[in-house]
C-alpha positions, 0 to 999 in steps of 0.5 A: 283461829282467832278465838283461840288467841289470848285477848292481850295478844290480839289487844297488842296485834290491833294497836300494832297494825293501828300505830303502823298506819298512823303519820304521826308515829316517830320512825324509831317506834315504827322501827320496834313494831316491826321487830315485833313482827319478827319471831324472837327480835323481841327479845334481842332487843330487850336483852341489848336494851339491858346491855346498854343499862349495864355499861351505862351503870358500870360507867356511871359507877367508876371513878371520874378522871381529874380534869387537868389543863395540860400547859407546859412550863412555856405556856405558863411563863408566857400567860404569866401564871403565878403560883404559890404554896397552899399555907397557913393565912391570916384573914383580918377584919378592915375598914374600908375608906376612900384615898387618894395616890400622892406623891411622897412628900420626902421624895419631892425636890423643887430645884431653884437657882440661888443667883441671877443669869441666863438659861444657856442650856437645857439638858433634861426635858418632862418625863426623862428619868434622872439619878442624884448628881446629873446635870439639868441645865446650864446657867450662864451668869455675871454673878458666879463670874465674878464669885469664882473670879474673886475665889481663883484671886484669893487662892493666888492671894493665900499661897503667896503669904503662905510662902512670905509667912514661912520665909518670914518664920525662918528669918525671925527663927534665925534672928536675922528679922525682926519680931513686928515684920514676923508678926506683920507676915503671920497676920497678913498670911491668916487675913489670906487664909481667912478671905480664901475660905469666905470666897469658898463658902461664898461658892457653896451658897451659889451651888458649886460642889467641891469638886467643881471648886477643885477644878476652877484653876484648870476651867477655860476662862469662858466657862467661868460665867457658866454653872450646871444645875444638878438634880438632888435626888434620883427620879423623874423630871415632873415639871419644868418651868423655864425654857431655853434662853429665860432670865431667872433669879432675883426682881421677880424673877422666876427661881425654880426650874425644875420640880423632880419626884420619886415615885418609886415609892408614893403615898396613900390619902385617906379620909377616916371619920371620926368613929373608925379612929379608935380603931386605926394605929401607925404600922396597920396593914393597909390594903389599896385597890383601884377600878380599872387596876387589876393588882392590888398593893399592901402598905402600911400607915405613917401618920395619922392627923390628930386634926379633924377637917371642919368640911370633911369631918373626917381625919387625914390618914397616910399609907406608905405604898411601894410603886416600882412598877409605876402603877400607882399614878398620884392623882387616882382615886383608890380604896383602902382596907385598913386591917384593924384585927387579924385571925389566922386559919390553917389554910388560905387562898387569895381571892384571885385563886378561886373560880366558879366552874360548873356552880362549884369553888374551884383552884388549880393545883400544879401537875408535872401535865400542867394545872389540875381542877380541884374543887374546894369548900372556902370559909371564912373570908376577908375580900383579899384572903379565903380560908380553904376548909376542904380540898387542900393540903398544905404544901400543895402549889396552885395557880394564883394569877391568870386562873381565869386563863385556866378557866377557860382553857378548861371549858374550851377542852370539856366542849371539844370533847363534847 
């Protein structure tokens, strides 16, 4: 009987009985060697074998779905996702230089007292924000007594020889005076006029407004002594030198009270050598980034020292930069890209747009579902701008801040379904 089998068959029925015997066989090899034994079990399982190919080739054929980050208009608000156009850039070739964030130098007020006296009151401390005309202190002062006391007596001075000079013209017009009295009460009414005016110019030097100057017949007597001292400019209250009860004025004392600046909009300090001026003009474009700060600020250069600094050897440069939001804190260190030539391309992205998923250039596109995976082929670059040569269309809104958000709430969904 043996003799008559095949000499492969009986080879495959010998390594059966071995590998069914033998501890180290996985189960799932075992489980085929027992089909084997069972008439037409070989078959079926090669027949379902080739079904499993085939789904796996139709699978592997069809088209894969967009991988979308469903967020609704809520959640995009609520992460602060920016989204802007997909639109024709300009990329630019910069100078890197280091800088520093001053405060602008027309936006500085040193507030000084103009007479002697005694701080009475003290109505702004450090860090209050104030506007232009509010009152910072209050001074009390022998000095603007007597001012605004000689001020009221002129005043009282000049309406009577008024009154006497106008009596006296319509005597000498009736003829009933005569000529040396009309000329005596004509003089004596312009001394009062003038003296009146001295004693005014005399208030505006010690700082009285003319609406203050207005009020002074109506003010109580005991307010006489007292002057406000207003802030000239809006801004924040950045020094204060005097406390509450301190002699100031004149015999070395001190003069200045307050120091208020306007950081809405400040100044960018940068140090160029000599070899990179050629190349930079008042008006380029200025990029400033900061470690630790995550935007980045566009301003402009003002000035450009002609003077090279004998340490440094290098040329004081100055941006302007707009600060609304307070980021830009005076003393931080920055760095600042100053864009020498432009070039511009179709399509460009910012840098912050742009995420590396699964080792490709990624943006996310805005869908009424929320933020679509689209990946991209970038060109040319200007670390702040990215030229998109593939993926993009113009017109097509993306995410550009907060897309690492995304990126991870997409990572998070593909290891969920995984």
């Amino acid at each position: 009987m043996i003799g008559r089998l095949p000499l492969t068959a009986l080879t495959f029925a010998v390594g059966i009985a071995v590998a069914s015997l033998t501890p180290g066989v996985p189960e799932s090899l075992r489980k085929v060697i027992r089909l084997a034994h069972v008439p037409g079990a070989a078959q079926s399982a090669r027949k379902a074998a080739d079904s499993g190919q085939e789904a796996r080739k139709e699978e592997s054929n069809g088209e894969d779905k967009p991988a979308i980050v469903k967020l609704t208009d809520e959640q995009v608000a609520n992460a602060r996702i920016e989204v802007a156009p997909v639109e024709e850039g300009v990329l630019a070739r910069r100078i890197n230089v280091p800088g520093v964030i001053v405060p602008d130098a027309n936006r500085i007020a040193h507030v000084a007292v103009k007479l002697s006296g005694t701080v009475a009151e003290l109505r702004k401390n450090l860090g209050d924000a104030v506007n232009r005309e509010d009152v910072l202190g209050i001074l009390e002062s022998r000095e603007v007594a007597d001012a605004k006391s000689e001020f009221l007596a002129a005043r009282l001075t000049n309406e009577l020889q008024q009154e006497l000079f106008e009596r006296a013209k319509a005597l000498w017009d009736k003829r009933i005076s005569t000529e040396q009295e009309f000329l005596r009460s004509r003089n004596l009414a312009a001394q009062a006029k003038m003296r009146l005016n001295i004693t005014r110019q005399k208030l505006f030097a010690l700082g009285l407004t003319e609406t203050e100057i207005f009020a002074l017949p109506d003010e109580p007597e005991p307010l006489l002594r007292r002057q406000e001292v207003r802030s000239p400019i809006s801004g924040q209250v950045a020094e204060r030198k005097v406390d509450l009860g301190a002699a100031v004025g004149r015999d070395n004392l001190e003069t200045e009270l307050f120091v208020i600046v306007d950081l809405d909009r400040v100044w960018v300090e940068a140090a160029v050598s000599p070899s990179d001026l050629p190349a930079i003009k008042v008006g380029q474009a200025v990029s400033i980034t900061a470690r630790g700060v995550a935007q980045r600020a566009n301003g402009k250069i003002v000035f450009i020292s002609p003077l090279i600094d004998k340490e440094s050897r290098s040329a004081r440069v100055v941006s302007e930069l707009a600060n609304e939001d307070g980021v830009w804190r005076p003393g931080s260190f920055v760095s600042a890209a100053i864009a020498t030539a432009e070039e511009t391309v179709a399509h460009a992205v910012s840098e912050d747009a742009i995420q590396i998923v699964n080792k490709e250039k990624v943006v996310f596109v805005r869908t009424p579902e929320g933020f679509e995976k689209r990946p991209i082929t970038t060109g040319r670059s200007d670390n702040r701008m990215v030229e998109v040569v593939a993926g993009l269309e113009a017109g097509e809104m993306i995410a550009v801040t907060n897309t690492f958000l995304l990126k991870a709430e997409l990572l998070k969904s593909s290891a969920d379904e995984d």
